[in-house]
Steps between C-alpha positions, in 0.01 A plus 500: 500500500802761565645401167183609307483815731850560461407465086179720501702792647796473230226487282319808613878650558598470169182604375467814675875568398417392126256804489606860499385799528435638125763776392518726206736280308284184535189713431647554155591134460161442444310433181147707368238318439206614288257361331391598129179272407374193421566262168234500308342211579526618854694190606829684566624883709718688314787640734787730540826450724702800486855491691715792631875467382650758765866472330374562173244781606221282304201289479426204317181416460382114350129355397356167601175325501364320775238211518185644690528193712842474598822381384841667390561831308514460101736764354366676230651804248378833458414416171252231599368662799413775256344226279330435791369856614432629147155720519363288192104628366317163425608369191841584611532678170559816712675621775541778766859664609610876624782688404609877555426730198654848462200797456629790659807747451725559783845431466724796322537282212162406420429940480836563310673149359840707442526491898536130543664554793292710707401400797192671601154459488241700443101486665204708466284264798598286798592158478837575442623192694336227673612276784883464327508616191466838320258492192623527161228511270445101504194310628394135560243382230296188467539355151309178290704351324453260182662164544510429141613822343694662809269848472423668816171731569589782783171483737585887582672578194579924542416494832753571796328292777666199656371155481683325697445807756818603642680452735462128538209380288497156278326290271195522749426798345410367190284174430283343220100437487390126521432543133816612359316821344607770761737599682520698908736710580577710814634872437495886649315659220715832661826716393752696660381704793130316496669150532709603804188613688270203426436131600289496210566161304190318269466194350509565088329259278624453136288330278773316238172520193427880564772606618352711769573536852239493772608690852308195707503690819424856449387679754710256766732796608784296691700177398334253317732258419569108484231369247442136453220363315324176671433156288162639433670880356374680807777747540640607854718794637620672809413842537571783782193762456667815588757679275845609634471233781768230387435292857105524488291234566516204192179390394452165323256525187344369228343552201178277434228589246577807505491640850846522706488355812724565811503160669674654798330861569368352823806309638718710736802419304777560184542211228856484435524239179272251387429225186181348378406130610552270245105468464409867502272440813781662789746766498818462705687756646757608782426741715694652878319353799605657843906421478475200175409529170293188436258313206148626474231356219147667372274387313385804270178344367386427838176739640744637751843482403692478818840395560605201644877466679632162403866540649640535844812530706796712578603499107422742203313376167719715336333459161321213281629349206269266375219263533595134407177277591399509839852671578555888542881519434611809703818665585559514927745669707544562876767716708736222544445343137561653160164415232533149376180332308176393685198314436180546625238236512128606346350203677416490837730651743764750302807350570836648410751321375876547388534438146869664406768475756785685361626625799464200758857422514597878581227511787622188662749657598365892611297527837149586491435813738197494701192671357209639745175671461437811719214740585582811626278759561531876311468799691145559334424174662464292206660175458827497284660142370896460497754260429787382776816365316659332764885420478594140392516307923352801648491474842220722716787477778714701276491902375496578168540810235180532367423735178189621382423421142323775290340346178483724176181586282389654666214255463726194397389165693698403784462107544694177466745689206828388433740734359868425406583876660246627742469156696446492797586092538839641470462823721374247741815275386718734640437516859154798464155458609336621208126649579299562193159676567214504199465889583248707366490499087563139467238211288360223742291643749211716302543796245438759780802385674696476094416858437549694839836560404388731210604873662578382799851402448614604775225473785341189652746255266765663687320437822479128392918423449480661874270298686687229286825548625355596874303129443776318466754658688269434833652113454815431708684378242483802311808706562328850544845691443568329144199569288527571136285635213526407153315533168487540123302769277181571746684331759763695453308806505398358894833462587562904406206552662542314863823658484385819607177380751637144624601652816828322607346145399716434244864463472586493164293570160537363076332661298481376103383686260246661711344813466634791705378811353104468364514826322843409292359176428156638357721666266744263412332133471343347193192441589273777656175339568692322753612791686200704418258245635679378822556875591166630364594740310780771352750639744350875322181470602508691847149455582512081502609422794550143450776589205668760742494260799670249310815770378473649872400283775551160336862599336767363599715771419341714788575227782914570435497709800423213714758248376748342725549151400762321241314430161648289146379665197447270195397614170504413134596736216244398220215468801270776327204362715688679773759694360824468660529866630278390782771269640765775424287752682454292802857412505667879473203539790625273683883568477474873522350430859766304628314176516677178409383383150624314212359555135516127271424628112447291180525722214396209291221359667090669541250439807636131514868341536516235220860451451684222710762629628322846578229287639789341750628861557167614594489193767802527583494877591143462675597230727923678551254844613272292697834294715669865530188716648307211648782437749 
């Protein structure tokens, strides 16, 4: 009997000692997984693994297919997953593709063709740049194309409107009718000035015979975006209702004999993605649920459509690839594991199951970190869900750093995400506490809590990181005199913000590419209905005191004064979301009071860090800042 107890605790030894704590190095050891679609018989996921190469400063990304039921990854080409993915009408004698046209002059060359070397450009409107790049006359176009005689037919031929929308739109945008004869296509019927101030995207209609174009939802004044058609042809869309609002609520619709229906106007709720069933009876679709992003399904033709959550647990349903039988094949994630490929059972009980496991191996050997729901109550008494991160063998006995994380969006989800920068499995990794409230502004708990945030940057969401960090610091293994705060883009804007009301909580502050002046950054960022919207107004207009609150009261800028903690600056030099003179600003701020700082730039990278080795800088920096003022 002591031989087998002496064995079990060798065994439990070397297992504890097999698993450590996740680092930034072995964070980038791991591969991407995403999924792309289903074969067309449905009996096989499409996939993507991507891999950092840190030495070579690269990525290389390979296909594979995947039997629906199991089994080992198939390797496939870009040519044949192409092949596979091609946006055929029904005879396949036609098919769909985008590609960027050139319709407007703005270089120096295309006024006066002797100066070939000129480097300016010239604009008469806004949208001068977008998200990383600066415009130069080209736009994305959808395109038919003959597969006999190689012709192509420009869908928006003239026009200079985007389809894919920028910054990040695909082939979603675009998709046949069951019959082969028409074509939908998403686009911001808007130039220059107009387009920057708008949310305003329809779904177009060209009919191949006439060759006429249909706006299908005039009169919707937000996004409507995302159409699919069911097996029947009854076509389906998201839509947000008001214009300028890019994080309003998303309505699930349809279009059936003739009247458009919003399956979800009564559910207290935003759809995030969704497909079709196979039958054309349900809908499927992710939505945020308190602190997860989980599986919902509706039936549309029902007498009250209501949704119906299928998945649960302390995961995110981070989106849905396909429907193979009575399988939904679904990417999921959690804090402590990267997405791999799911499926979830349509019969009975919706049980998930690992499909893909492309990063087993590299987890066997990386500690999980505890993960724990918490309630904490907001200073307007309502009830606010977080997320504890708990170091890899925390002990309650023990004291620990603990930061406060500050999520972006300002109304971006906060559940079960994994990120291979902002994440918190490593934060945690690394000896922190991590406490991550769903303040005010966030998707999951009703569309009245979503859209508080709206001019009110800077009031009771503020209120919320403080009863946060109060929360958790009244637990005695929180080490009171080593807090931290720490976010990205909105979050970083929090950090600038705390920094001049937190009152001695905090010991040390990073801020990336946050925004510290609101009045700069109405003038400088790309796209206005986002700062006109979430601050209600112009910074002019005296008498609106929402839009002067938010350059006054809810400006960072004006909370210098109060500053007296150490704070890392990060920021990106082709981030035109928020333009990099916000993190110089804050920086010369800081410095020019004497208070220990430290600026990390990319010239070469926007409102994300893509690169791997800047990606490793950026950890690497965070975490050297965190060891030196965290002491």
């Amino acid at each position: 009997m002591r031989k087998i107890l002496l064995i079990l605790v060798l065994i439990m030894t070397y297992s504890t000692q097999a698993q450590q704590p996740l680092t930034p190095e072995k964070l980038w050891e791991l591969h991407r997984v995403s999924g792309i679609g289903l074969t067309p018989d449905k009996k096989q996921v499409l996939l993507s693994v991507t891999t950092p190469n840190i030495a070579e400063n690269s990525f290389k990304k390979e296909y594979y297919k995947l039997d629906v039921k199991g089994g080992k990854l198939i390797p496939i080409t870009k040519e044949q997953l192409d092949n596979l993915t091609v946006k055929y009408n029904t005879d396949k004698t036609l098919k769909l593709i985008h590609k960027e046209v050139k319709l407007t002059p703005v270089l120096g060359k295309d006024f006066y063709k002797e100066l070939d070397k000129s480097t300016g450009k010239v604009y008469e409107g806004l949208d001068h740049r977008h998200w990383d790049k600066w415009n130069e006359g080209t736009y994305n176009h959808v395109f038919i194309e003959n597969i006999a005689t190689g012709t192509q037919t420009d869908l928006l031929q003239g026009l200079p409107y985007y389809c894919p929308q920028e910054p990040s739109g695909g082939d979603e945008d675009y998709v046949w009718s069951n019959d082969g004869k028409k074509v939908l296509y998403v686009t911001k019927a808007k130039v220059g000035t107009d387009y920057v101030v708008s949310t305003n995207t329809d779904i177009y209609q060209y009919d191949i015979e006439t060759k006429t174009t249909t706006n299908l939802t005039e009169g919707m004044m937000g996004y409507d975006t995302h159409p699919s058609f069911s097996k029947e042809g009854v076509l389906a869309w998201l839509s947000m209702k008001e214009d300028g609002n890019e994080a309003d609520k998303n309505d699930l619709y349809i279009l059936h004999e003739g009247n458009r229906i919003n399956l979800t106007a009564g559910w207290d709720n935003t759809v995030f993605s969704y497909i079709w069933s196979n039958d054309g009876k349900k809908i499927y679709f992710t939505a945020a649920t308190g602190g997860t992003q989980q599986l919902f399904e509706i039936e549309p033709f029902a007498k009250n459509p209501t949704p119906k959550q299928l998945t649960r647990g302390v995961f995110d349903i981070s989106s849905i690839i396909g429907q193979s039988a009575d399988l939904l094949v679904v990417s999921r994630n959690d804090m402590n594991r990267a997405a791999e490929i799911y499926t979830v059972s349509l019969k009975g009980k919706a049980d998930v199951k690992q499909l893909s496991h492309v990063n087993d191996e590299l987890y066997k050997n990386i500690a999980r970190c505890p993960v724990k729901e918490r309630i904490i109550k907001t200073t307007d008494g309502k009830d606010m869900f977080a997320w504890v991160i708990y170091p890899p063998g925390f002990s309650p006995k023990k004291k620990y750093p603990t930061l406060l994380y500050c999520e972006g969006g300002p109304q971006s989800a906060l559940t079960q995400f994994y990120s291979f920068r902002w994440n918190l499995q490593l934060m945690a990794s690394q000896g922190y506490i991590v406490i991550a409230p769903n303040r005010r502004g966030m998707p999951g708990h009703g569309v009245a809590w979503n859209a508080q945030i709206s001019g009110d940057w800077g009031g009771q969401v503020m209120q919320d990181y403080l009863a946060a960090i109060d929360d958790i610091s009244k637990e005695p293994y929180v080490d009171t005199s080593r807090l931290g705060a720490v976010g990205a883009s909105y979050g970083g804007y929090s950090v600038y913000y705390l920094a001049g009301i937190h009152n001695k909580r905090f010991k040390t502050f990073i801020a990336h590419c946050g925004v510290f002046n609101t009045k700069s950054m109405y003038g400088t960022t790309e796209e206005i209905f986002f700062n006109h919207h979430e601050f209600g107004g112009h910074y002019w207009e005296k008498d609106n005191a929402t839009a002067q609150k938010a350059v006054t009261e809810f400006n960072p800028i004006e909370k210098v004064g109060a500053w007296d903690t150490p704070i890392l600056i990060i920021h990106g030099g082709k981030d035109y979301r928020v333009p990099e003179e916000q993190g110089f600003q804050a920086f010369t701020a800081a410095q020019l009071r004497g208070i220990k700082s430290k600026l990390l730039y990319f010239p070469d990278e926007n409102h994300w860090v893509l690169q791997p080795q800047n990606a490793l800088l950026w950890q690497r920096t965070f975490f050297g800042w965190l060891k030196e003022t965290l002491k």
